[in-house]
C-alpha positions in Angstrom: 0.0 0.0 0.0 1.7 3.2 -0.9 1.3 6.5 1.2 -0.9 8.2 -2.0 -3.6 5.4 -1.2 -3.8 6.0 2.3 -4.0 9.8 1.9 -8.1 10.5 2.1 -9.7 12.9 -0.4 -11.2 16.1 0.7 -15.1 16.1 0.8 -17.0 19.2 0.2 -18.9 19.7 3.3 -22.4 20.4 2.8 -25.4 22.0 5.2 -27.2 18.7 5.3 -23.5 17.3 6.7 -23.3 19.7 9.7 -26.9 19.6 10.6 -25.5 15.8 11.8 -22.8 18.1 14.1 -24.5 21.1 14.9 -27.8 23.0 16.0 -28.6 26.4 14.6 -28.6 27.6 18.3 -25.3 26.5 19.1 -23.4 29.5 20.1 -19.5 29.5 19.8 -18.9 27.9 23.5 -20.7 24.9 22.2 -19.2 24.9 19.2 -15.8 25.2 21.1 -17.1 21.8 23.4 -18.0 19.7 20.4 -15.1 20.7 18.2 -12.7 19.2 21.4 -14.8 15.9 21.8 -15.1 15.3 18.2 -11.4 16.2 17.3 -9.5 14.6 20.4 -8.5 11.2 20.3 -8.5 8.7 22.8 -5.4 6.4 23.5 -3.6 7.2 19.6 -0.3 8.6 20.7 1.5 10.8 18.5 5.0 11.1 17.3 5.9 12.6 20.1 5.5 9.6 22.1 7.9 7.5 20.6 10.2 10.3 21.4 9.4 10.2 24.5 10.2 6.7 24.9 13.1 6.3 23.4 14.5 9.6 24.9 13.9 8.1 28.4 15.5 5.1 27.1 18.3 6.5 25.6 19.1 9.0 29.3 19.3 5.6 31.0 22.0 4.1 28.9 23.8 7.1 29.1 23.9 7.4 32.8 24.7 3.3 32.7 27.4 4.6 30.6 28.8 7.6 32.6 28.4 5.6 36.0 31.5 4.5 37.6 30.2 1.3 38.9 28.5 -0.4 36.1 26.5 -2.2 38.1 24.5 0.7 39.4 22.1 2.2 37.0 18.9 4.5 37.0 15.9 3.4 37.1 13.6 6.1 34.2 10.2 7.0 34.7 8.7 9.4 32.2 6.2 11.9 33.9 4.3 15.3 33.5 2.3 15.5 30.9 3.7 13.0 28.2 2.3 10.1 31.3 -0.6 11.9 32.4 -2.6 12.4 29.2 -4.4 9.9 27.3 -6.0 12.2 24.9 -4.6 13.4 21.9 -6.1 16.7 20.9 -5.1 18.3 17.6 -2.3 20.8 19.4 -0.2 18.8 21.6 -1.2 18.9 24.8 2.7 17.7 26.0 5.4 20.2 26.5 8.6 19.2 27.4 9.9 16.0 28.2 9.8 15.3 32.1 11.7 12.4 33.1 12.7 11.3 36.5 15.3 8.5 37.6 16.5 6.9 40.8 19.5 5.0 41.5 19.3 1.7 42.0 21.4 1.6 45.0 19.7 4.7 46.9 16.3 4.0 48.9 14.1 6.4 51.1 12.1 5.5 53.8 9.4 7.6 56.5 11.5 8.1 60.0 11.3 5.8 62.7 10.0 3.2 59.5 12.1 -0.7 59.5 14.0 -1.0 56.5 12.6 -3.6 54.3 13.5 -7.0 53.8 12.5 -7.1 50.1 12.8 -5.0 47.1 11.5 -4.3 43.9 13.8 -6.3 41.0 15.0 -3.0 40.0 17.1 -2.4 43.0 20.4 -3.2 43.6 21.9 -6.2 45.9 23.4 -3.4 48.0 21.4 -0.1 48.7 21.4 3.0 50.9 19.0 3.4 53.0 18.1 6.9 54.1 15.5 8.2 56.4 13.2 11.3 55.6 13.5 14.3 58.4 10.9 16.7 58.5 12.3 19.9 57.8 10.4 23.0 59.2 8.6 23.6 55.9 6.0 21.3 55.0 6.5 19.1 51.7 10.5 19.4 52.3 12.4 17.0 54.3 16.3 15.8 54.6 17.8 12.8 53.7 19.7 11.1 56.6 21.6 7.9 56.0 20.7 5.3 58.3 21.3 2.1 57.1 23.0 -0.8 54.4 20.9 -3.7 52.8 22.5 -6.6 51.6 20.3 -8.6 49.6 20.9 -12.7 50.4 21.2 -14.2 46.8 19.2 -17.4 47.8 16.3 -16.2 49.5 16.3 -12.6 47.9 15.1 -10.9 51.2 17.6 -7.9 52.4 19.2 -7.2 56.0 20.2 -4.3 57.3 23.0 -3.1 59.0 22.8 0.2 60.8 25.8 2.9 60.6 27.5 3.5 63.3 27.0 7.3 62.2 24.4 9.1 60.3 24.6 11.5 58.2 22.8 13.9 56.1 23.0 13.2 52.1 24.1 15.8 50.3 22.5 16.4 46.6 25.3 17.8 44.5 24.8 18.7 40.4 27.0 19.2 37.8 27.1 22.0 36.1 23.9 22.4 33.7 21.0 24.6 32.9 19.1 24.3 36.3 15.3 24.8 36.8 14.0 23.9 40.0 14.6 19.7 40.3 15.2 19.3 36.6 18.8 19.3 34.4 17.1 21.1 31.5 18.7 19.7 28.0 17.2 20.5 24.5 17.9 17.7 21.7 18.5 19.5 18.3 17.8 16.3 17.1 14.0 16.0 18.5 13.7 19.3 18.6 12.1 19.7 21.9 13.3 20.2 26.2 14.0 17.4 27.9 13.7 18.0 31.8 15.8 15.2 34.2 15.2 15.3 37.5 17.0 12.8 39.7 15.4 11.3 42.6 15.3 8.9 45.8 12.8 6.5 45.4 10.6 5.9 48.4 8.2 3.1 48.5 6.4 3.9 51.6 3.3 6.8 51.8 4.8 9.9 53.6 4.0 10.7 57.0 3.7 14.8 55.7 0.9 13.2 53.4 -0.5 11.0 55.7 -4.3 12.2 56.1 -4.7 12.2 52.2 -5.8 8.7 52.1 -8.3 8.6 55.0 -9.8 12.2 54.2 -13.7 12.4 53.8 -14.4 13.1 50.3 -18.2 13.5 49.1 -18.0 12.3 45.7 -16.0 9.2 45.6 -12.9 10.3 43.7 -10.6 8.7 43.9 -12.2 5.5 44.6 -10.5 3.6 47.1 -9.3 0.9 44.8 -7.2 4.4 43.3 -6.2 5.6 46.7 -4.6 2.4 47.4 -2.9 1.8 43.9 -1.9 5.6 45.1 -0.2 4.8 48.5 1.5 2.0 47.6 3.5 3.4 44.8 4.9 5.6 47.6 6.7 8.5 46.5 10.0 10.1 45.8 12.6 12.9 46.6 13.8 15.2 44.5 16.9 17.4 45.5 15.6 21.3 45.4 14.9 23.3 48.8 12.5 25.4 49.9 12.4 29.1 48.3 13.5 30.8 51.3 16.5 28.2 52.1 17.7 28.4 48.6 20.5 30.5 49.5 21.5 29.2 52.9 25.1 27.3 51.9 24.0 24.1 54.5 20.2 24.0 53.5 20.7 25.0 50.0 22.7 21.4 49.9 20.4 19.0 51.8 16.9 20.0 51.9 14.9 17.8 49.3 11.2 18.0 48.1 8.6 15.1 48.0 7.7 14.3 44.6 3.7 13.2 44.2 4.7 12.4 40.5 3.6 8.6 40.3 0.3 10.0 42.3 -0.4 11.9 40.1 0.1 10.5 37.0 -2.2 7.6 38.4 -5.3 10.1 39.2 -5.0 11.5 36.5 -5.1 8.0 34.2 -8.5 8.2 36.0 -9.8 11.2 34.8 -13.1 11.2 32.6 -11.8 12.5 28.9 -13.3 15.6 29.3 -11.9 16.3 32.7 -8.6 16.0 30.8 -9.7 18.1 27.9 -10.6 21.0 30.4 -6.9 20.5 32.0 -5.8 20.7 28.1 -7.5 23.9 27.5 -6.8 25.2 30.9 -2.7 24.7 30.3 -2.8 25.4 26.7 -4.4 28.9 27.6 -1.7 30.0 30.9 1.0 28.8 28.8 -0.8 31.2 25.4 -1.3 33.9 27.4 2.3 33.5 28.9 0.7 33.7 32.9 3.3 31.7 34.1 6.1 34.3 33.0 4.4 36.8 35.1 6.0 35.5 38.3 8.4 32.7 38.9 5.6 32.0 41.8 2.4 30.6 39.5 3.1 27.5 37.5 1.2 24.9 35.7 1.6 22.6 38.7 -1.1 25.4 40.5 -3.4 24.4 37.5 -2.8 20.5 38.0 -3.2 21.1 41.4 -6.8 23.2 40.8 -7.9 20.3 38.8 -7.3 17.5 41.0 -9.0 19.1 44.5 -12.2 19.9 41.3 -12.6 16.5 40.7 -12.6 15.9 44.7 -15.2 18.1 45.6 -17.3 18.8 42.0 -20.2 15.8 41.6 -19.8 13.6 38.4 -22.3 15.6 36.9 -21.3 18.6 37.1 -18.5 17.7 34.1 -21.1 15.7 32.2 -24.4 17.0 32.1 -24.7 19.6 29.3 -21.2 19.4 28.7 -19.6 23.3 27.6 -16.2 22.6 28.4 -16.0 26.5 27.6 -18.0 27.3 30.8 -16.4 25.2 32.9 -12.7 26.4 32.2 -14.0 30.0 33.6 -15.5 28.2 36.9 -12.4 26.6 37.4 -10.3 30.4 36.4 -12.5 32.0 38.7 -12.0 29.6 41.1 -8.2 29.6 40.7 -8.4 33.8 40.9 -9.7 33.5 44.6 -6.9 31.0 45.3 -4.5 33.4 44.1 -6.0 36.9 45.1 -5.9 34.7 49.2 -2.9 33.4 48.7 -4.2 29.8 49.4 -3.3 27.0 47.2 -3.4 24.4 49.9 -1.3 21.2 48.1 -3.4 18.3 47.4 -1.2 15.5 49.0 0.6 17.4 51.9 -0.8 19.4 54.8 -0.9 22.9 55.6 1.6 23.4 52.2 0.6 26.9 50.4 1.2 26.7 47.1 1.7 30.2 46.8 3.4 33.3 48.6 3.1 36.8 48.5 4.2 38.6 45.8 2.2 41.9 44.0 2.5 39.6 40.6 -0.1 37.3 41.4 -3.1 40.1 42.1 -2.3 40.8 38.6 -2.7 37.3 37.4 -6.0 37.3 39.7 -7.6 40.1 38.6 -7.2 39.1 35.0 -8.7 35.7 35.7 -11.3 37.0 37.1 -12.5 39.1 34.4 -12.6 35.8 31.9 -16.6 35.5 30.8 -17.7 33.0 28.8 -18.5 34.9 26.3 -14.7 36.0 26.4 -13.1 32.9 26.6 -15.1 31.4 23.8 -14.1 34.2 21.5 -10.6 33.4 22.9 -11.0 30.0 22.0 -11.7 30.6 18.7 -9.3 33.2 17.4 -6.6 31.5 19.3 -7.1 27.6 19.7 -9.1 26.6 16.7 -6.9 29.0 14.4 -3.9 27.1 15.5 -5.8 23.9 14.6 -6.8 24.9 11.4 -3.3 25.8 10.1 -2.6 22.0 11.1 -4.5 21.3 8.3 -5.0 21.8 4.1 -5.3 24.7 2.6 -8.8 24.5 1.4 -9.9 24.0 5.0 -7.6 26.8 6.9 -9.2 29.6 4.2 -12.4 28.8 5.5 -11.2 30.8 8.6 -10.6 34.2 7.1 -14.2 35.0 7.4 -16.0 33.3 10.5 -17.6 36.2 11.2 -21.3 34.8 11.3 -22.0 31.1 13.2 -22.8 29.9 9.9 -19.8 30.2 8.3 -17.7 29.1 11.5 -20.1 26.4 12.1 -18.9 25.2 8.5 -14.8 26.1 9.0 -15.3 24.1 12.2 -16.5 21.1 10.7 -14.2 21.1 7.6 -10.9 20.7 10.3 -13.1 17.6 12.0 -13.6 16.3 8.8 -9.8 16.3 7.6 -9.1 15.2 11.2 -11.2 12.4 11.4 -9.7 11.1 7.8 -6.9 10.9 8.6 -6.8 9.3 11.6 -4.9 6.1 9.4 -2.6 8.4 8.1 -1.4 9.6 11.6 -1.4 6.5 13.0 0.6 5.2 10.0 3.1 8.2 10.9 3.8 7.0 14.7 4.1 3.8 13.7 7.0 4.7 10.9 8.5 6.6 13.9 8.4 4.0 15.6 10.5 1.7 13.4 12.9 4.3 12.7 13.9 4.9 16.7 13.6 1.1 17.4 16.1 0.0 14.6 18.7 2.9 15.5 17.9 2.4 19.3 18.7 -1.2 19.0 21.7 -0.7 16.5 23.2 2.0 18.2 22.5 1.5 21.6 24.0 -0.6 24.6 20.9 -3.3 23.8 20.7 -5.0 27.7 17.4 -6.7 29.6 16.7 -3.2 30.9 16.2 -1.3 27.6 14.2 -4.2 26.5 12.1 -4.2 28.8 11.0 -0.5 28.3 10.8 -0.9 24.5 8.6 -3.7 25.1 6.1 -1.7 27.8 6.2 1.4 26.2 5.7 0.0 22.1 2.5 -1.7 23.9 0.9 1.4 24.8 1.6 3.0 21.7 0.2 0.3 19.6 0.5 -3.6 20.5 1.4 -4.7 17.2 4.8 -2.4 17.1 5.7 -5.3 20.0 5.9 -7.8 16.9 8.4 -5.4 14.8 10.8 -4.7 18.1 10.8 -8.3 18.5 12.0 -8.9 15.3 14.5 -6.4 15.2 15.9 -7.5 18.3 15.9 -11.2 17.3 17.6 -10.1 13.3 20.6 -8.3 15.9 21.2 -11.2 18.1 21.3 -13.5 15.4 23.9 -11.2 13.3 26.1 -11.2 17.0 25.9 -14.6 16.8 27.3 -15.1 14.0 30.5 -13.4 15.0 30.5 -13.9 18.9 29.4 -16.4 21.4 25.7 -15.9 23.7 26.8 -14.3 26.4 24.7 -13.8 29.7 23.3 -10.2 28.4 22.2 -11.1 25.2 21.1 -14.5 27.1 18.5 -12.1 29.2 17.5 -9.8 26.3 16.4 -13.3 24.5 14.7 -14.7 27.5 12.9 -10.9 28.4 11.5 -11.0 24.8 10.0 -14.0 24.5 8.3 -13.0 27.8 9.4 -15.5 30.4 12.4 -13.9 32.4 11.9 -15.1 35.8 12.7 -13.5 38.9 15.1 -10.4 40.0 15.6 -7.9 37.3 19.2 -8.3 38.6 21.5 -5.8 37.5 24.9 -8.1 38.2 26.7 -9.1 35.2 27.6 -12.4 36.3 24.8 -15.4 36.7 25.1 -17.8 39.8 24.4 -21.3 38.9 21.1 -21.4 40.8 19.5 -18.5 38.7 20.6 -20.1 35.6 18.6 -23.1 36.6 15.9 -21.1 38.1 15.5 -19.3 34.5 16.0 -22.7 32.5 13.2 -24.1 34.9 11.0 -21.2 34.5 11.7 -21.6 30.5 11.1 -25.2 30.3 7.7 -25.3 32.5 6.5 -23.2 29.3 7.5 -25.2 26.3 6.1 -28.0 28.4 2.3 -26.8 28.2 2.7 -25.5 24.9 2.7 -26.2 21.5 6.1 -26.4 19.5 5.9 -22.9 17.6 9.3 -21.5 16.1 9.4 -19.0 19.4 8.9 -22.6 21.6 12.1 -23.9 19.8 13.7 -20.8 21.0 12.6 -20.9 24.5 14.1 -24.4 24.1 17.3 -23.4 22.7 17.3 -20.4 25.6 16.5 -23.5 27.9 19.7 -24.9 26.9 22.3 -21.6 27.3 21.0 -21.4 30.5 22.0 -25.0 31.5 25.1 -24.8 29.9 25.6 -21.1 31.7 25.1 -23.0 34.6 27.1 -25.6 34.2 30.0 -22.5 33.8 30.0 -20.5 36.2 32.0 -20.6 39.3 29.9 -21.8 42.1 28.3 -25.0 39.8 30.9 -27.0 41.3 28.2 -28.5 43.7 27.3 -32.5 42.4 24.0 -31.3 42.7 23.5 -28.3 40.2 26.2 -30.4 38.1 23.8 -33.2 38.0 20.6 -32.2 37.9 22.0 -29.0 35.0 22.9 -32.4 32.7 20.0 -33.9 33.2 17.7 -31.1 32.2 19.9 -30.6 29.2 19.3 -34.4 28.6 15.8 -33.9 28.8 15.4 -31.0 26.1 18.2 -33.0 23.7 15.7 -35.3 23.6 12.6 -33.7 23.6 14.5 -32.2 20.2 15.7 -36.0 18.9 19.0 -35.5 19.3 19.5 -38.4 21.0 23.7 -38.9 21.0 23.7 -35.6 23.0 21.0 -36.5 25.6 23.3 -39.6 25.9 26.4 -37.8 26.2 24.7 -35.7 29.2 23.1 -38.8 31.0 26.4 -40.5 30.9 28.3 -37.5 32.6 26.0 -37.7 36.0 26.2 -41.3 36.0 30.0 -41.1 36.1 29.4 -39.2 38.8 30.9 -40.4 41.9 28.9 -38.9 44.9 25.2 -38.5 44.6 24.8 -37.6 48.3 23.9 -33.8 47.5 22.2 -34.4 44.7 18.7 -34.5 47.0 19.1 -30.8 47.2 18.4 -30.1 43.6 16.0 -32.7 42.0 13.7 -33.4 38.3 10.8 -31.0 38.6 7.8 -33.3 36.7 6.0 -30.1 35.7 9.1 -28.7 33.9 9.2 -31.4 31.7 8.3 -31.7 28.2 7.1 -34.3 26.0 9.6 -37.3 26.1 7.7 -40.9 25.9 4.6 -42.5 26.8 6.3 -44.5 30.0 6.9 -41.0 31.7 3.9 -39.6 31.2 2.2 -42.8 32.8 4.5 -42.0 35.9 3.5 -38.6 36.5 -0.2 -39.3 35.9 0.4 -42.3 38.5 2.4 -40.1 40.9 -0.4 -36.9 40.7 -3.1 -39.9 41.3 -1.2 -41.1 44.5 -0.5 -37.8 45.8 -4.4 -37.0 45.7 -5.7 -40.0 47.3 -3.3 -39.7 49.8 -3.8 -36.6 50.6 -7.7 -36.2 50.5 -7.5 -39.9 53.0 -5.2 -37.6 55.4 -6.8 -34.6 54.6 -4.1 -32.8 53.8 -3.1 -30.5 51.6 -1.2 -30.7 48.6 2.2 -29.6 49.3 4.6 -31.6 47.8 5.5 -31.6 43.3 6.3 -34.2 41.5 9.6 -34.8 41.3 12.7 -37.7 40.4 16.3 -38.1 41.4 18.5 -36.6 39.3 20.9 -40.3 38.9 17.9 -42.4 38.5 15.9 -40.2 35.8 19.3 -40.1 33.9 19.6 -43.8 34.0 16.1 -44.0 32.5 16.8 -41.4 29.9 20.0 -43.1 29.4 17.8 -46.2 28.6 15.1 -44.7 26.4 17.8 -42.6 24.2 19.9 -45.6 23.5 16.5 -47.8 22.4 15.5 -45.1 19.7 18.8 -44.4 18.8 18.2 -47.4 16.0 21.5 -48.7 17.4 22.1 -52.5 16.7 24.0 -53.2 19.7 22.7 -50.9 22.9 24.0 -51.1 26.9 20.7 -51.8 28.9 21.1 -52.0 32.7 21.6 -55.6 34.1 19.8 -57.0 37.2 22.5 -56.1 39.6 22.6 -52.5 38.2 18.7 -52.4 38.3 18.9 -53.6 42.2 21.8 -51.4 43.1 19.7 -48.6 42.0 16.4 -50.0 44.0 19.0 -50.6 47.0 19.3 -46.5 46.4 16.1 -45.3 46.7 15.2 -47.2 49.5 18.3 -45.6 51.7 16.9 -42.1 50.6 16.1 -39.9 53.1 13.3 -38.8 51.0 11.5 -41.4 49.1 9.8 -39.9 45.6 6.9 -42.3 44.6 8.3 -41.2 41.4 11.2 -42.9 41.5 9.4 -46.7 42.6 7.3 -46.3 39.5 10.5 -44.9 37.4 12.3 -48.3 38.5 9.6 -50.5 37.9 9.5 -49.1 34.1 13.6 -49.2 34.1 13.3 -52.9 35.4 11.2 -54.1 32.6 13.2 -53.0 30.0 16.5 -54.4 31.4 14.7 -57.7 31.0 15.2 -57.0 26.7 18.2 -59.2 25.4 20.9 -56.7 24.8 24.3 -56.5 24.1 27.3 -53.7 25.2 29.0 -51.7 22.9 31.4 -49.1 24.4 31.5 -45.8 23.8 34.4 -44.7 20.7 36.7 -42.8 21.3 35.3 -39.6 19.9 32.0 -39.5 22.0 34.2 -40.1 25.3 35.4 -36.8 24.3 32.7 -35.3 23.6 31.1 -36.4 26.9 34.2 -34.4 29.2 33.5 -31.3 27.6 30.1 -30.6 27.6 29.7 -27.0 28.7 29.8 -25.1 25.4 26.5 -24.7 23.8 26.0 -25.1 19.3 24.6 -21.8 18.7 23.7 -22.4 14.8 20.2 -23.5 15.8 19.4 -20.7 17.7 20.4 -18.7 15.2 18.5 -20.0 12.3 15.2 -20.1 15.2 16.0 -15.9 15.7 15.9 -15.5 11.8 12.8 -17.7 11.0 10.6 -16.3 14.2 12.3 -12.3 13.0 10.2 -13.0 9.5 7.1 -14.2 11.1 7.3 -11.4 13.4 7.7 -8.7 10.7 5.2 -10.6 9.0 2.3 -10.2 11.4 4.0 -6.7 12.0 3.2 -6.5 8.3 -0.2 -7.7 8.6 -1.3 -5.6 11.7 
């Protein structure tokens, strides 16, 4: 399809046509109201969006990048308005770029609070922990560094060690463009200001906000199910003090400010679109009229914060019955004139915080508000907003707004620019969606590609349009492939693999090395998929992942342990022959039946429900074994507690069996009757008997009554068998190009 065919034509709007939009009464507030509803989309980001994303993206790397430690990194979150609206008028209603990040080793928590024993998977295994002083000004607070968590790589839960002396933290910047929290940058390239504000994360409500969630409220917004999505995505601290400690040299330094961004950004998700149309209009006219360059002292955060106590204390209806959006901007100006001309703008989150100070600037920018009629504002409206709309569009539609000057003819200008907007709705999204290709090829080309990154392409593509998570995937599969081809798969492009097919398990750890436990955790985790699904080119890959974790584990340092060694051989066993590759499931079986000690080998044993499709006899098992676990527990009544599970040495001796019988060899080793009763001699010293196991032997026992003869293993495959930790990476690769050309083909299709 080429971009001529998806361009619409222009129809000649006709009287009979607007008599569907408007009445002959409507006056120019109402045709102000339905211009907005018609003309602003719901849930279609715009270019801007991807810029967002991959901007946010792209600041992460770069402080990965600058940070001495590598292992510490900040953790993005894109706010303001670019997070908060879900509309998409015809003039953007996002200014700049507002993105916060927190290290991964910094934490913040209320005074007099425990420090927690778990952690979100973004944090670090070692973190600061720092407690929030109230300073003497409400909303403002000091950081003071009480304690060090250590995260326990087994269990995953923290402890904490208090210092032996506190101290306040210190927030020091580098020399940029400062303004208020935020490093201001502008990208040439974007062409628009990027605001970074760094931050403490804290993951517990704030004691200075602490009535917010239990205040009487009349209307039921938020609902409580929002007030408690609210509170437990705490807060954060960002490093600017109060105006009148600015220039004190030891306040200047340490007093913060609690951020209510990821509050806010959740109410207003919950907004009613046209609540978020009249914050649109309401911003888009302080920032046209250039209010906020009056004073330093009234900002768009004053009109955020008018919005959010409106929706508190105004009824539902009162924004839906008879909806003028025009009318209701100059209740909420008027409204915002008295808060000003007071000097009251009580916070919404904190108590007893005034917004606003004294200063002769702000009776100005009352008495101006409070001279706003409708009948002003919707003249306003017109010569200012829907102007600026119309030059967004054609010609032959923006000269219908050199004479308006009856509501005929603006009635007809008006519905020409819905007309051209509604058409090309396609066209637009056809345009984000080419943006979107554009930053995800040179993002993933370009930049450090890690689990991270991925993992924000893959959230953030979503919410711009699902099928664009099709296109990354394939991209991303096309680059590991092409490494590949020229390097080996290390652990990082191990977890980029695993976080796009969807099934990374665990901690988002941010250590470069793997232990030997979370390799098999993640090949478990990997395996327990392919095993309840069918075998689909991504299934081969999970697979294929399945195996470089193994092998990973079989590699690293602590894997010297019988146990991981064992059981890591006998899960790689498993998938060799779930694939047919017999030899190789062999080779593995016969390395933990050389092994010498078993003892530990109880530690770590064959999960049933990780394993896939191998032969009818195992199947039988586990249906026996889930059969005998029920009746014995519903004759106890008990409750189900234990899985079904095998010893690792005598599930490879039964795989060792079943691979050399389909092998098509003409002379096969089958265990004799001594072997079969050493092993039965085995299970009955166990510690812990698996009913698994009697039914395994019982199957293992009938076929070692075949006639069979020995043949020893050549030369060749003894060697193969000693070195069995590197992992053939040309099936993988072939897998990553196949699935990349489904992908863009459904990409394609979409």
């Amino acid at each position: 399809m080429t971009l001529r065919l998806l361009v619409p034509t222009y129809v000649q709007i006709t009287d009979d046509w607007m008599a569907l939009h408007f009445d002959d009464d409507d006056d120019e507030s109402t045709i102000g109201s339905k211009f907005l509803l018609y003309t602003c989309r719901l849930r279609q980001p715009s270019k801007r969006h991807v810029l967002a994303l991959g901007i946010t993206i792209e600041s992460t790397v770069h402080h990965e990048n600058m940070n001495d430690c590598t292992e510490i990194h900040h953790v993005p979150l894109l706010t303001g308005s670019s997070a908060e609206f879900y509309i998409e008028p015809m003039l953007s209603c996002v200014g700049a770029l507002d993105i916060m990040s927190h290290r991964s080793d910094e934490l913040a928590i209320p005074c007099g609070y425990p420090p927690p024993i778990e952690l979100p998977p973004e944090f670090h295994t070692h973190v600061k922990v720092c407690e929030l002083i109230d300073s003497e000004y409400p909303g403002y607070v000091y950081l003071m560094l009480s304690y060090l968590l250590t995260e326990d790589s087994d269990t995953g839960k923290y402890s904490a060690v208090q210092g032996d002396k506190r101290f306040y933290l210190s927030r020091t910047r580098r020399e940029y463009n400062i303004h208020g929290p935020a490093v201001v940058a502008h990208s040439e390239e974007y062409q628009l200001s990027v605001d970074y504000v760094p931050c403490v994360r804290c993951l517990a409500w704030p004691s200075q906000a602490a009535d917010w969630p239990t205040r009487h409220r009349n209307y039921d917004w938020p609902d409580s199910a929002t007030v408690d999505r609210v509170v437990s995505n705490g807060c954060d601290v960002v490093p600017v003090a109060h105006r009148l400690c600015r220039q004190d040299e030891w306040m200047g330094k340490h007093q913060c400010r609690l951020s209510f961004s990821r509050a806010e950004i959740t109410l207003l998700s919950r907004w009613m679109p046209v609540q978020q149309i009249v914050y649109h209009i309401l911003r888009d006219f302080v920032n046209t009229e250039r209010l906020t360059d009056i004073t330093g002292s009234f900002r768009n955060y004053h009109v955020k914060t008018l919005m959010m106590w409106a929706c508190e204390q105004m009824p539902q209806s009162w924004w839906i019955d008879d909806i003028n959006i025009v009318s209701r901007c100059v209740k909420l100006l008027h409204i915002l004139a008295n808060w000003l001309k007071n000097e009251r703008c009580l916070h919404y989150f904190v108590n007893h915080c005034n917004l606003v100070y004294n200063t002769g600037d702000l009776e100005v920018i009352a008495r101006q508000l409070s001279l706003i009629t409708e009948s002003w504002l919707s003249t306003w409206f017109v010569n200012s907003y829907l102007r600026r709309c119309a030059q967004l569009c054609p010609d032959i539609v923006s000269w219908l707004f050199v004479d308006i000057t009856t509501t005929r003819k603006l009635q007809k200008a008006v519905s020409a620019v819905v007309d051209w907007r509604q058409y090309n709705s396609l066209l637009d999204l056809w345009y984000v969606c080419s943006a979107a290709e554009h930053y995800v090829s040179l993002s993933v080309s370009t930049c450090s590609l890690n689990m991270r990154s991925c993992g924000y392409w893959t959230i953030g593509l979503v919410k711009i349009n699902p099928c664009l998570r099709d296109y990354f995937a394939a991209v991303v599969f096309l680059h590991v492939a092409t490494r590949l081809a020229k390097c080996s798969l290390g652990d990082r492009l191990l977890d980029v693999l695993a976080t796009i097919v969807g099934h990374f398990d665990g901690k988002r750890r941010y250590c470069h090395k793997l232990t030997s436990v979370m390799s098999l955790s993640q090949a478990a985790v990997l395996m327990k998929v392919v095993a309840s699904s069918s075998r689909s080119t991504v299934q081969q890959i999970k697979i294929e992942l399945s195996k470089a974790y193994l092998y990973t584990a079989l590699r690293c340092e602590d894997s010297g342990s019988n146990s991981i060694y064992c059981l890591a051989n006998v899960y790689l066993a498993v998938l060799y022959c779930a694939t047919e590759q017999c030899q190789s499931a062999i080779d593995h079986c016969t390395l933990v039946m050389k092994s010498q000690d078993h003892s530990q080998c109880s530690s770590h044993v064959v999960e049933g429900d990780v394993l896939p499709k191998i032969d009818d006899d195992i199947d039988t098992v586990l249906g026996l074994a889930v059969l005998y676990q029920h009746i014995r527990t519903t004759a106890l009544n008990q409750k189900q507690t234990q899985h079904v599970m095998f010893t690792t040495e005598l599930f490879a001796y039964y795989l060792y069996i079943r691979c050399q019988s389909v092998s098509g060899f003409q002379f096969i080793q089958l265990p004799s009757t001594d072997e079969v009763q050493r092993h039965a001699g085995y299970i009955i010293d166990m510690d812990q008997l698996f009913i698994t196991d009697v039914f395994l032997l019982k199957a293992i026992k009938m076929s070692s009554e075949l006639t069979c003869r020995y043949k020893p293993l050549t030369e060749q495959r003894q060697k193969s068998t000693t070195n069995a930790t590197e992992m053939d990476t040309s099936v993988l690769v072939k897998l990553l190009q196949q699935s990349a050309v489904e992908h863009l083909t459904t990409y394609r299709q979409l």
